[in-house]
OpenMM code with the backbone's topology and positions (N, CA, C; nanometers):
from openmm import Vec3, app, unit

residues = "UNK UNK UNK UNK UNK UNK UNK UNK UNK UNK UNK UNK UNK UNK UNK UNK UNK UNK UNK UNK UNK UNK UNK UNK UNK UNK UNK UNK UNK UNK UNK UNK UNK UNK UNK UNK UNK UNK UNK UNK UNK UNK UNK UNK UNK UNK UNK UNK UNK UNK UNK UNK UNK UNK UNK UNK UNK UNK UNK UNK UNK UNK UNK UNK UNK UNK UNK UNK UNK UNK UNK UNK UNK UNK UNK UNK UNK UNK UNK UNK UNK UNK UNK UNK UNK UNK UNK UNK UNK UNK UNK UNK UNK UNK UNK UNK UNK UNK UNK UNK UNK UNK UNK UNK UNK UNK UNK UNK UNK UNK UNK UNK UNK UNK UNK UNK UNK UNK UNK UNK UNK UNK UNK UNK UNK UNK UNK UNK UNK UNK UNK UNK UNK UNK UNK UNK UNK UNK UNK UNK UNK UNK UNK UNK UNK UNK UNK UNK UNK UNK UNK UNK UNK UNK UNK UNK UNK UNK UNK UNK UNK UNK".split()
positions = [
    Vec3(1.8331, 9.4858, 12.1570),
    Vec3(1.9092, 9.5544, 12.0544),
    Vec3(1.8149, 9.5987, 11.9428),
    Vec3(1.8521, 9.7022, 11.9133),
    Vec3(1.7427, 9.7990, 11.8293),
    Vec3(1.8429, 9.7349, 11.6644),
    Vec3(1.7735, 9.6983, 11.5308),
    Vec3(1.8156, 9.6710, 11.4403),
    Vec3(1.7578, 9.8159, 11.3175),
    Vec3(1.8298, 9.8145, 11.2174),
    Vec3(1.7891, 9.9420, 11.1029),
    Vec3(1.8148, 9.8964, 10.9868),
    Vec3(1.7063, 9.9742, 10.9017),
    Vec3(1.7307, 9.9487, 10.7671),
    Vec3(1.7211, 10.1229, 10.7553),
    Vec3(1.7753, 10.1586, 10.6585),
    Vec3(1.7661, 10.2943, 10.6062),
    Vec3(1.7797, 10.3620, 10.4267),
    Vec3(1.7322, 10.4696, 10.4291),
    Vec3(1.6839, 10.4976, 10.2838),
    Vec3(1.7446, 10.6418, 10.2757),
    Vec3(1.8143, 10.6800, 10.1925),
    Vec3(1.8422, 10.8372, 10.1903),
    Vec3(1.7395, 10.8838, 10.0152),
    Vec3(1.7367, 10.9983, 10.0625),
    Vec3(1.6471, 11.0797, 9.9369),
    Vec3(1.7227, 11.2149, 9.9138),
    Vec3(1.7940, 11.2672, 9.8284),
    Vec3(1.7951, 11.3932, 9.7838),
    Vec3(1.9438, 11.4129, 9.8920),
    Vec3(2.0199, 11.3770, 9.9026),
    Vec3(2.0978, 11.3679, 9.9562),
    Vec3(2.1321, 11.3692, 10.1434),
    Vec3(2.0263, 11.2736, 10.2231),
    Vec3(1.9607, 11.2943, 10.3549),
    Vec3(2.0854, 11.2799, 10.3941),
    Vec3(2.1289, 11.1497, 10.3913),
    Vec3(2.2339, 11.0863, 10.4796),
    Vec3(2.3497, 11.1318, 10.4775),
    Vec3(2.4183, 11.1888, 10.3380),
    Vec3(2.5305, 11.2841, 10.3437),
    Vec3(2.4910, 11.4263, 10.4196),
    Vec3(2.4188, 11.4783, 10.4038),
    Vec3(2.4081, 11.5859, 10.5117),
    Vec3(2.4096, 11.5469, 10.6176),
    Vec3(2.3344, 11.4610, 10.6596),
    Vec3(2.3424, 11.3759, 10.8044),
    Vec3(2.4870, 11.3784, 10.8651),
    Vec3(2.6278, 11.3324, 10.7958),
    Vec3(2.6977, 11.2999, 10.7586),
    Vec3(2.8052, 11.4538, 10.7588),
    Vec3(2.7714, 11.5348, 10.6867),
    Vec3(2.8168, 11.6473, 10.6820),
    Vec3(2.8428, 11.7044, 10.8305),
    Vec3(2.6916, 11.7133, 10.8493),
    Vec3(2.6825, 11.7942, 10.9897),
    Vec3(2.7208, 11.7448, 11.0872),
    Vec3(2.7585, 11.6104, 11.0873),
    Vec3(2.8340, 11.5427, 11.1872),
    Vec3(2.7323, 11.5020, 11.3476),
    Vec3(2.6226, 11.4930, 11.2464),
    Vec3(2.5097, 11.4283, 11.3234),
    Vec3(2.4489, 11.2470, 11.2843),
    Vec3(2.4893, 11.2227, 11.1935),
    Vec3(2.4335, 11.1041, 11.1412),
    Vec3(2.4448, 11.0041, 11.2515),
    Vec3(2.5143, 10.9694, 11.3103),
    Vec3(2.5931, 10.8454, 11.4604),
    Vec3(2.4211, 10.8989, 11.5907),
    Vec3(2.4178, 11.0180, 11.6196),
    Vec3(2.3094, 11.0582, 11.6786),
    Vec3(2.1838, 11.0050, 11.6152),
    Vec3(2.1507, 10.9949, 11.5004),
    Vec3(2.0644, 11.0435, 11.4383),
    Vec3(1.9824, 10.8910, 11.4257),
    Vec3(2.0822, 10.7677, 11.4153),
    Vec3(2.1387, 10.6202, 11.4105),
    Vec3(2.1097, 10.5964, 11.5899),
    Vec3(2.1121, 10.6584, 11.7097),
    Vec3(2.1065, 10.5987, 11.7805),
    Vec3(1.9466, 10.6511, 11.8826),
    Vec3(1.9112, 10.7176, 11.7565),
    Vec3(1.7316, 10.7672, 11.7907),
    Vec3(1.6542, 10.6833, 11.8251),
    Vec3(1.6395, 10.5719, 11.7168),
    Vec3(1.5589, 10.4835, 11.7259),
    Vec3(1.5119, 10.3735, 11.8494),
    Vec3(1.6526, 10.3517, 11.8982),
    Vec3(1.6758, 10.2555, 12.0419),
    Vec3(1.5772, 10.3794, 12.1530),
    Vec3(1.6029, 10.4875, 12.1477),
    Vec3(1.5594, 10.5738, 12.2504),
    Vec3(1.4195, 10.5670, 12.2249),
    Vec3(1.3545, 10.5726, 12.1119),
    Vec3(1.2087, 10.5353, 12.1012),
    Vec3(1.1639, 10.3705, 12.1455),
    Vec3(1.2271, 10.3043, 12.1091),
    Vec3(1.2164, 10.1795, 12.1687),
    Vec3(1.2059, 10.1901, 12.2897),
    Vec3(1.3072, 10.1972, 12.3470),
    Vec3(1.2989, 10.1546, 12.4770),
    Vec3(1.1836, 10.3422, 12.5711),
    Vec3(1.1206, 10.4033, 12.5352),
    Vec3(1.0772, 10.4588, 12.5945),
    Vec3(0.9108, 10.5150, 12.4850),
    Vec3(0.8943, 10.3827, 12.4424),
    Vec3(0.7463, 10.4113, 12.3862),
    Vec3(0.6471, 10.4366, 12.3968),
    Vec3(0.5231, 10.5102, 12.3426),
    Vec3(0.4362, 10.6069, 12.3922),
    Vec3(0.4271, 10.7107, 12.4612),
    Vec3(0.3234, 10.7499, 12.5154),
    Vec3(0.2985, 10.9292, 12.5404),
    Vec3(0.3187, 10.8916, 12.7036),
    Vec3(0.3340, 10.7847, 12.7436),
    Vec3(0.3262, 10.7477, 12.9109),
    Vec3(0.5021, 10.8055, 12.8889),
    Vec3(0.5770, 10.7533, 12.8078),
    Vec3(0.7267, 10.7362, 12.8672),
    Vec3(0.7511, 10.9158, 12.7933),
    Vec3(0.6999, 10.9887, 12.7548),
    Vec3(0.7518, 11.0986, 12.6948),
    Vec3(0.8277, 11.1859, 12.7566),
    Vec3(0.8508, 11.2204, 12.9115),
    Vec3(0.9511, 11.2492, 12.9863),
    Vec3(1.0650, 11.1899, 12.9710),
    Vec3(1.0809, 11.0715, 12.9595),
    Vec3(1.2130, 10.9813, 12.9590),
    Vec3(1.2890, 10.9933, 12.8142),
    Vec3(1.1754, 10.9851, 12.7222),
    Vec3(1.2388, 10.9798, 12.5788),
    Vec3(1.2878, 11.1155, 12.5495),
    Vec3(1.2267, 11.2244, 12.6294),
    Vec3(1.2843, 11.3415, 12.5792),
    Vec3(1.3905, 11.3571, 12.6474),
    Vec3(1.4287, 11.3290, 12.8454),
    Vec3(1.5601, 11.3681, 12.8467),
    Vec3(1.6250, 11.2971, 12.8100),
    Vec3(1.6117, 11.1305, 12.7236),
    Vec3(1.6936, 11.0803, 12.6763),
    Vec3(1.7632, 11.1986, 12.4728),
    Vec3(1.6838, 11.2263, 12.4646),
    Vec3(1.7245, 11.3152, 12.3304),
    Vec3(1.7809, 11.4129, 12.3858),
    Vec3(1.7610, 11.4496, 12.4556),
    Vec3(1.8287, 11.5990, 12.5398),
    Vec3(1.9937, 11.5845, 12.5332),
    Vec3(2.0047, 11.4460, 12.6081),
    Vec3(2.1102, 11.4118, 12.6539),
    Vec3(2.1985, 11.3722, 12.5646),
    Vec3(2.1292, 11.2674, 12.4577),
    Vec3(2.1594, 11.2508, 12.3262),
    Vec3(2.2487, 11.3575, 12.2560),
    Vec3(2.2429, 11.4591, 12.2434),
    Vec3(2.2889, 11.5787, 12.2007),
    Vec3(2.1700, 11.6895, 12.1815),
    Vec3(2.1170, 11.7449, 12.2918),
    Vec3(2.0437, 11.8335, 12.2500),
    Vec3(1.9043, 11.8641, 12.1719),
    Vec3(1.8724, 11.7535, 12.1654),
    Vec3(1.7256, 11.7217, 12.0881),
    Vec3(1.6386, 11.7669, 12.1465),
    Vec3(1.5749, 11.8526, 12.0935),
    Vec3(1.4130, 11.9445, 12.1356),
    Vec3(1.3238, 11.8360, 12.1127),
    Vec3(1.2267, 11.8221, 12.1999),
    Vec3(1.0744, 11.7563, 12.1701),
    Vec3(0.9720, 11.8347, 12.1428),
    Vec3(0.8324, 11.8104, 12.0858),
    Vec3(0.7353, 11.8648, 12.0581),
    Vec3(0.7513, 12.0237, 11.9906),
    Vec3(0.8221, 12.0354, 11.8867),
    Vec3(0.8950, 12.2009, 11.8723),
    Vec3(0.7677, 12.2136, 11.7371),
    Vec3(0.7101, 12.3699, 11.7730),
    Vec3(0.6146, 12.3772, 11.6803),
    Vec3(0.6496, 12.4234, 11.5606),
    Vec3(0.5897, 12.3860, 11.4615),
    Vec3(0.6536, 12.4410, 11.3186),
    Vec3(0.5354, 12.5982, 11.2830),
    Vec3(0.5692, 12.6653, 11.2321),
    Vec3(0.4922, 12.7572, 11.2056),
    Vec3(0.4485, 12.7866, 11.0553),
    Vec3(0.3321, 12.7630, 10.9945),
    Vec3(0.3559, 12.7409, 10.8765),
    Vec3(0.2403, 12.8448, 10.8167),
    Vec3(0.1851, 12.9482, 10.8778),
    Vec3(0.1006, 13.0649, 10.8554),
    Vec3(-0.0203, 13.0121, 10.8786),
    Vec3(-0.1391, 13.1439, 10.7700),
    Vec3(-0.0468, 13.2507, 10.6898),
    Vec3(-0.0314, 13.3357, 10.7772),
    Vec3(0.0567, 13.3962, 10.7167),
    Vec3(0.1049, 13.5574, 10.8087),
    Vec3(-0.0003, 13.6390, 10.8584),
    Vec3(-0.0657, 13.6598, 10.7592),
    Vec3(-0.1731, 13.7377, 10.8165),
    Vec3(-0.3036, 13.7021, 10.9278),
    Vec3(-0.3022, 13.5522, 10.9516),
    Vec3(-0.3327, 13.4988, 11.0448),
    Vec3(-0.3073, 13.5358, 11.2133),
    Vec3(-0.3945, 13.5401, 11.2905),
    Vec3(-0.3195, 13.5657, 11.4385),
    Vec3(-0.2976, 13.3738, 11.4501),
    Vec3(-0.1822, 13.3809, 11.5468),
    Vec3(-0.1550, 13.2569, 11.5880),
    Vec3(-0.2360, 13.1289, 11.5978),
    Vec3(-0.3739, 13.1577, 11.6688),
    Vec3(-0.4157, 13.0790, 11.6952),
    Vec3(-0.5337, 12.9788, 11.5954),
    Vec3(-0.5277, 13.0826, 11.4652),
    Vec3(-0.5507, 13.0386, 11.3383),
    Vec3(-0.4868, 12.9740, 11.2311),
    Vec3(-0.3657, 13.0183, 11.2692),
    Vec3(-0.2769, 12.9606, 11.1954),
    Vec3(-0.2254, 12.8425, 11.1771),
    Vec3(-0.2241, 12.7356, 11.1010),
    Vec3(-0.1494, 12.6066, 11.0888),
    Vec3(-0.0002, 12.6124, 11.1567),
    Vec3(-0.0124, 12.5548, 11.2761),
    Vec3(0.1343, 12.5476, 11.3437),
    Vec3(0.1353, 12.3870, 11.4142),
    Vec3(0.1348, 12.3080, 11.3218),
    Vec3(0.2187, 12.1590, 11.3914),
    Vec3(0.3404, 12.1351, 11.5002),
    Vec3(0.3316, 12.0439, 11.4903),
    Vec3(0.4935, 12.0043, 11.6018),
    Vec3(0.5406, 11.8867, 11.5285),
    Vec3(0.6817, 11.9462, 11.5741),
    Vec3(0.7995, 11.7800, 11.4711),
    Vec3(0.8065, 11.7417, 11.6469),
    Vec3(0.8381, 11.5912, 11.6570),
    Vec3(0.8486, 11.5511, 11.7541),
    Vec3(0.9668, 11.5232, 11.7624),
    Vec3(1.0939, 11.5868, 11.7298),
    Vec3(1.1967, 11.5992, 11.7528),
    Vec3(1.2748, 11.7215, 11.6610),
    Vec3(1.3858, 11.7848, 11.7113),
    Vec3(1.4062, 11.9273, 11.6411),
    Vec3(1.5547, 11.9176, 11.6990),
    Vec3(1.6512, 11.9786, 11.6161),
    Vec3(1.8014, 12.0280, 11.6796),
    Vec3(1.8127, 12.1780, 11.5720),
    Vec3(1.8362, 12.2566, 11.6617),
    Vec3(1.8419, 12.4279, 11.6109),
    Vec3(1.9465, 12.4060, 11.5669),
    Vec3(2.0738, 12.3579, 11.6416),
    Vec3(2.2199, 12.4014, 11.5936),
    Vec3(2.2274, 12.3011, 11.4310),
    Vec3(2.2093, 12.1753, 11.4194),
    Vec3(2.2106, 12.0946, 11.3044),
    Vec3(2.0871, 12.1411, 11.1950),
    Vec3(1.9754, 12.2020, 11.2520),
    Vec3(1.8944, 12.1847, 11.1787),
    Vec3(1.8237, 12.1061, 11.0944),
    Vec3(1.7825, 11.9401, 11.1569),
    Vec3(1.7283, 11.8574, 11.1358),
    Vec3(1.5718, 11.8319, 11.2266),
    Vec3(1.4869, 11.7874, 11.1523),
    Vec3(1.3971, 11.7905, 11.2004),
    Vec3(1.3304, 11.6495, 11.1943),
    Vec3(1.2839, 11.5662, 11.3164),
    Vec3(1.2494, 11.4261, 11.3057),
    Vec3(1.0890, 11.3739, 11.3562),
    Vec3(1.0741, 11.3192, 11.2665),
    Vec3(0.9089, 11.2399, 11.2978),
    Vec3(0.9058, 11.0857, 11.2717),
    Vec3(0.8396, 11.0609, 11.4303),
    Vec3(0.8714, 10.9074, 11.4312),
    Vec3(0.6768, 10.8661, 11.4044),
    Vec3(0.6709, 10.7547, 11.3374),
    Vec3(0.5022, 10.7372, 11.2739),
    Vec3(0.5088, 10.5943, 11.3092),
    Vec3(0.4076, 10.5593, 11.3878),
    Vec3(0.4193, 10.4254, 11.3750),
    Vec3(0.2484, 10.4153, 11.4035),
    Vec3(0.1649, 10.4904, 11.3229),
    Vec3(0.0421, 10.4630, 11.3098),
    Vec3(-0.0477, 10.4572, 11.1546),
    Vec3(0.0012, 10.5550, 11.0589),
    Vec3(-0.0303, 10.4789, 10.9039),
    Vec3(0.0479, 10.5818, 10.8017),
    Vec3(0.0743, 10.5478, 10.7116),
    Vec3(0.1454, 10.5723, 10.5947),
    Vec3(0.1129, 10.7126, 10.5259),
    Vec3(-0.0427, 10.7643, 10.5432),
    Vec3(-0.1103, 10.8876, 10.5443),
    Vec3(-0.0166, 10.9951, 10.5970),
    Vec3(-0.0010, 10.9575, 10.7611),
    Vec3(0.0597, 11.0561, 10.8046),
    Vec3(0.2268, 11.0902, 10.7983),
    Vec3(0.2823, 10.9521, 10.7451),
    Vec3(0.4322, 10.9956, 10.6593),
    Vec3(0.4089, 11.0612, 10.5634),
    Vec3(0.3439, 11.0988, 10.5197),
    Vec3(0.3429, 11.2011, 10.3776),
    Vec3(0.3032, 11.3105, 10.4473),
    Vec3(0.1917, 11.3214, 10.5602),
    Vec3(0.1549, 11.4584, 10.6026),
    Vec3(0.2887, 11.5160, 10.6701),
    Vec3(0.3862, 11.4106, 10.6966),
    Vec3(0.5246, 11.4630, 10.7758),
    Vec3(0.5912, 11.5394, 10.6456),
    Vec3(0.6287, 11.4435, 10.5735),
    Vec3(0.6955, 11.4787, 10.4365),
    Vec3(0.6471, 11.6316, 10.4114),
    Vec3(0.5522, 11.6645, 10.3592),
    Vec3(0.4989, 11.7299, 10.3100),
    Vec3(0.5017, 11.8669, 10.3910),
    Vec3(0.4964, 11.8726, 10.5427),
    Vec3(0.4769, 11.9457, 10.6894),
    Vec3(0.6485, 12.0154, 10.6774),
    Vec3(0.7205, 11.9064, 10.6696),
    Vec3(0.8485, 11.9744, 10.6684),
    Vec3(0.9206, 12.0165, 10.5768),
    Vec3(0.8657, 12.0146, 10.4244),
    Vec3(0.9112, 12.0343, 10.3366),
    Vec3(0.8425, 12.1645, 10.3038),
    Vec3(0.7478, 12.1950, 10.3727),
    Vec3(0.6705, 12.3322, 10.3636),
    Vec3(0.7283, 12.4506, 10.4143),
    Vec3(0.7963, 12.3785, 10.5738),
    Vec3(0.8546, 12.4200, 10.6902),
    Vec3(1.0020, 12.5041, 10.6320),
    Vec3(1.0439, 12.3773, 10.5365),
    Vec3(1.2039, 12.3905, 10.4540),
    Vec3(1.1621, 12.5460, 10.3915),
    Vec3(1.0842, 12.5435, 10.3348),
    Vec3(1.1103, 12.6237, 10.2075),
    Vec3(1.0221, 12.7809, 10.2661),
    Vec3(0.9788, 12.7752, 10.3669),
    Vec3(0.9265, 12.9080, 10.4673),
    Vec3(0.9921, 12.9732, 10.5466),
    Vec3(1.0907, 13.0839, 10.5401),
    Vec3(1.1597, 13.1553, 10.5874),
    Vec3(1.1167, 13.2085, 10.7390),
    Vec3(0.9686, 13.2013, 10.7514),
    Vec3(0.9252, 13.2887, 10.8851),
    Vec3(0.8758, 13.1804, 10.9542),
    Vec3(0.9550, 13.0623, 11.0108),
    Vec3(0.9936, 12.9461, 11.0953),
    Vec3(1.0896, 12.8556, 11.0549),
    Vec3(1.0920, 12.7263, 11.1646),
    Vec3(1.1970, 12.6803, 11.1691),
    Vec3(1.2673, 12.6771, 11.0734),
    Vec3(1.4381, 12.7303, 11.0740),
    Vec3(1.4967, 12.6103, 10.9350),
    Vec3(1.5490, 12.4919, 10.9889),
    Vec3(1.5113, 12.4215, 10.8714),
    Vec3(1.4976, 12.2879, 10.7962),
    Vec3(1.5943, 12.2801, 10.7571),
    Vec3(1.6990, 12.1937, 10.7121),
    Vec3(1.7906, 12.1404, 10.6436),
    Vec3(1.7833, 11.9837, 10.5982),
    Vec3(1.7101, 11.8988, 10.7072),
    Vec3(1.7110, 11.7514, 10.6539),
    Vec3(1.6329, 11.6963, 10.7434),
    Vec3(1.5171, 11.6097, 10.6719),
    Vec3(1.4034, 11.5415, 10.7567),
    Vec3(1.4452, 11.3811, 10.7811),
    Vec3(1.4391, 11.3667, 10.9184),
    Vec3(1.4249, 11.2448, 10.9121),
    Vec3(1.3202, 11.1824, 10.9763),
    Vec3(1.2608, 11.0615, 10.9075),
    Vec3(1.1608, 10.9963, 10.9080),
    Vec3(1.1866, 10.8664, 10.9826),
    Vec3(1.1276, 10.8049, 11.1454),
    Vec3(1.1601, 10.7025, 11.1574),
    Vec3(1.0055, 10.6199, 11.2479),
    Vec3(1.0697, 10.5032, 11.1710),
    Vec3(0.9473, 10.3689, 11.1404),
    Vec3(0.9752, 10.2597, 11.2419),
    Vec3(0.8597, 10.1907, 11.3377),
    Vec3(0.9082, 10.1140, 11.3582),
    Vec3(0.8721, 9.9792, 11.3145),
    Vec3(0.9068, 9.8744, 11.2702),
    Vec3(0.9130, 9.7766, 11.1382),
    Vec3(0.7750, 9.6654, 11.1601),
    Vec3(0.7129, 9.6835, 11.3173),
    Vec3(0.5822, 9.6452, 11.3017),
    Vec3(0.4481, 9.7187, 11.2879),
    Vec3(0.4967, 9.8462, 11.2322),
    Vec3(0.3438, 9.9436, 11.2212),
    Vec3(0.3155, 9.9592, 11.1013),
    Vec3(0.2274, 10.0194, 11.0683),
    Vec3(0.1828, 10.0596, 10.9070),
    Vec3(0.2327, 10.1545, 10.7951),
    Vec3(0.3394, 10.2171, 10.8727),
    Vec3(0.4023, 10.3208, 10.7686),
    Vec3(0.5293, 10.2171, 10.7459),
    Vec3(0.6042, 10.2280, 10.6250),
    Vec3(0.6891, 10.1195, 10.6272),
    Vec3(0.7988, 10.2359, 10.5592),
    Vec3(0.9181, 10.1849, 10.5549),
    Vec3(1.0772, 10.2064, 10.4584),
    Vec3(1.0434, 10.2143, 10.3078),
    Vec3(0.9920, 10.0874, 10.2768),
    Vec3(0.9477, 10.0259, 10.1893),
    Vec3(0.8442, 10.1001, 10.0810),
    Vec3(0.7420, 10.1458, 10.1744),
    Vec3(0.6589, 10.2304, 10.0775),
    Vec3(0.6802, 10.3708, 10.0894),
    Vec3(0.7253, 10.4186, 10.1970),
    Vec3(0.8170, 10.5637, 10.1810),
    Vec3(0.8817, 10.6001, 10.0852),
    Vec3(0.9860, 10.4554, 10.0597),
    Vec3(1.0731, 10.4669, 9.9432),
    Vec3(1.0013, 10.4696, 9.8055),
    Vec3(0.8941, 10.4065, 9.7749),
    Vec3(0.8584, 10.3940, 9.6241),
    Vec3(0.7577, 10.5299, 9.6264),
    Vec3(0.7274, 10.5926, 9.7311),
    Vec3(0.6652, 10.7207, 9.7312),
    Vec3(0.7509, 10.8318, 9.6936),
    Vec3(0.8486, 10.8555, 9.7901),
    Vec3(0.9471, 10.9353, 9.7526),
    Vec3(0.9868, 10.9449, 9.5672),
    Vec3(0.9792, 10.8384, 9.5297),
    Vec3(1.0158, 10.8124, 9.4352),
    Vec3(0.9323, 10.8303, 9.3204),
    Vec3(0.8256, 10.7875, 9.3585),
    Vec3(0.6855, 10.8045, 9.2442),
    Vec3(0.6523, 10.9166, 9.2055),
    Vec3(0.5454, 10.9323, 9.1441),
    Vec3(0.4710, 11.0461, 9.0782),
    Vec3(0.4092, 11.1857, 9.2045),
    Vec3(0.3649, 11.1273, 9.2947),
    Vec3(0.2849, 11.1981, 9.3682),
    Vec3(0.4112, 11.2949, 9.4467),
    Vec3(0.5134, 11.2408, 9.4963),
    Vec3(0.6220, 11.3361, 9.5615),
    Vec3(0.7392, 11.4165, 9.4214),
    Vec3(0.7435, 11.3596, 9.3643),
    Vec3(0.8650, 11.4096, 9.2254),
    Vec3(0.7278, 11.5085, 9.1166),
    Vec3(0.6368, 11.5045, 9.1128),
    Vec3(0.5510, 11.5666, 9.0157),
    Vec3(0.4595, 11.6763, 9.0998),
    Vec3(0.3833, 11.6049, 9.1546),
    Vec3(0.2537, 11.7196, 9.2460),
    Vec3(0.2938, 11.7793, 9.3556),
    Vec3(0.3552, 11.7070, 9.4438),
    Vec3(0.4154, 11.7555, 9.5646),
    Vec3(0.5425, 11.7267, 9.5997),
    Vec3(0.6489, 11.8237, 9.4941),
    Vec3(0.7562, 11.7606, 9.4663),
    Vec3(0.8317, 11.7880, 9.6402),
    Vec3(0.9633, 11.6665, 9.6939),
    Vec3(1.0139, 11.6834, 9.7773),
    Vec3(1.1648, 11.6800, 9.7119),
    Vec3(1.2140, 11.8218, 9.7720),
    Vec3(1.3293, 11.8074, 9.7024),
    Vec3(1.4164, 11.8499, 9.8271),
    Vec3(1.3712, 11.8495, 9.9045),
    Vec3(1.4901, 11.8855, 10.0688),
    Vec3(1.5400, 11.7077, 10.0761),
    Vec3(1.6715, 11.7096, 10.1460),
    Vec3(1.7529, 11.6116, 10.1524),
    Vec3(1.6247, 11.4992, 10.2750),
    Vec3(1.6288, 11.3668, 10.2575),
    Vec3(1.5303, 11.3179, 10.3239),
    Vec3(1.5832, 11.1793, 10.3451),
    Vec3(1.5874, 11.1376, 10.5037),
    Vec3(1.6700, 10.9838, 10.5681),
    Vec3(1.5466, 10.9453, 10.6437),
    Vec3(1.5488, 10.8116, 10.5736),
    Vec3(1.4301, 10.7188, 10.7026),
    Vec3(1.5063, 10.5952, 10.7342),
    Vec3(1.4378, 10.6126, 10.8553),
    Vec3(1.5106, 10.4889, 10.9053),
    Vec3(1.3405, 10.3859, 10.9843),
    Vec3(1.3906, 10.2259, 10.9490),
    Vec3(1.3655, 10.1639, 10.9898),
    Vec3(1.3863, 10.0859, 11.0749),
    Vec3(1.3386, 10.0418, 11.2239),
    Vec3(1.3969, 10.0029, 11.3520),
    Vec3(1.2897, 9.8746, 11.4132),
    Vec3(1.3516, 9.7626, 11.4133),
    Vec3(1.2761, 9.6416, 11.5164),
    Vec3(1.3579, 9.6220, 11.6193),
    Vec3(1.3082, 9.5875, 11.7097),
    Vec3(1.3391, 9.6282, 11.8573),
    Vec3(1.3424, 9.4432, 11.9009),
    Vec3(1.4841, 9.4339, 11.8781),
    Vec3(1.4873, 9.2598, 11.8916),
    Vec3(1.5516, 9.2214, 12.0918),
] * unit.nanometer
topology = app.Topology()
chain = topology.addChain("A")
for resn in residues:
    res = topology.addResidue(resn, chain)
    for name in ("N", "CA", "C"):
        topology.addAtom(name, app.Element.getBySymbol(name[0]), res)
């Protein structure tokens, strides 16, 4: 049994909630559990598929325009739904790269010439180095509200796999 702690920012979880995705969104985490790493990535994706429709590896496009493609900064969210427009990154290697997520999709949000964005969710699993915990006092601190403000709606979830 997959257990959660969770954090909403800027109103994540009511949109979650709105769109009538949040119950999906809540039963992500078990699907990473039980199909972890790049060995099981067939399984975890037709498990999201099946889930409701969840895209894997969907690239974000983030320029510049005047760039040809293959110059251009174009990441991947490792999970995507077109119709909800939520976009999900699961980190369970260091705290660095939750902010490079943060930051990736909040770029993504506010760039008209790729994906839309409506609500990021962020998910942790409770023995790696990115934590709930310091997401939350980030979100919150100086560095996301002042320099690199995040103001798109933002849900993390935390998951131990008991």
């Amino acid at each position: 049994m997959v257990e959660i702690e969770t954090y909403s920012r800027n109103g994540g979880e009511r949109q979650l909630r709105e769109k009538d995705v949040l119950e999906e969104v809540l039963e992500i985490p078990a699907i990473w559990a039980a199909n972890a790493g790049q060995r099981n990535y067939s399984e975890r994706s037709g498990a999201l598929d099946e889930l409701g429709g969840w895209e894997t590896q969907v690239q974000v496009d983030l320029g510049p325009e005047h760039q040809d493609h293959h110059e251009r900064l174009t990441p991947f969210l490792d999970a995507y739904h077109r119709k909800h427009r939520v976009a999900i990154e699961h980190e369970k290697k260091e705290q660095m790269r939750a902010r490079w997520h943060l930051m990736k999709i909040q770029a993504a949000h506010e760039r008209e010439e790729t994906l839309d964005i409506d609500v990021a969710v962020l998910i942790f699993p409770a023995d790696q180095d990115p934590s709930l915990r310091r997401t939350r006092r980030e979100l919150e601190g100086p560095f996301f509200t002042k320099h690199f403000p995040i103001h798109m709606p933002v849900y993390a979830i935390e998951y131990t796999n008991e």
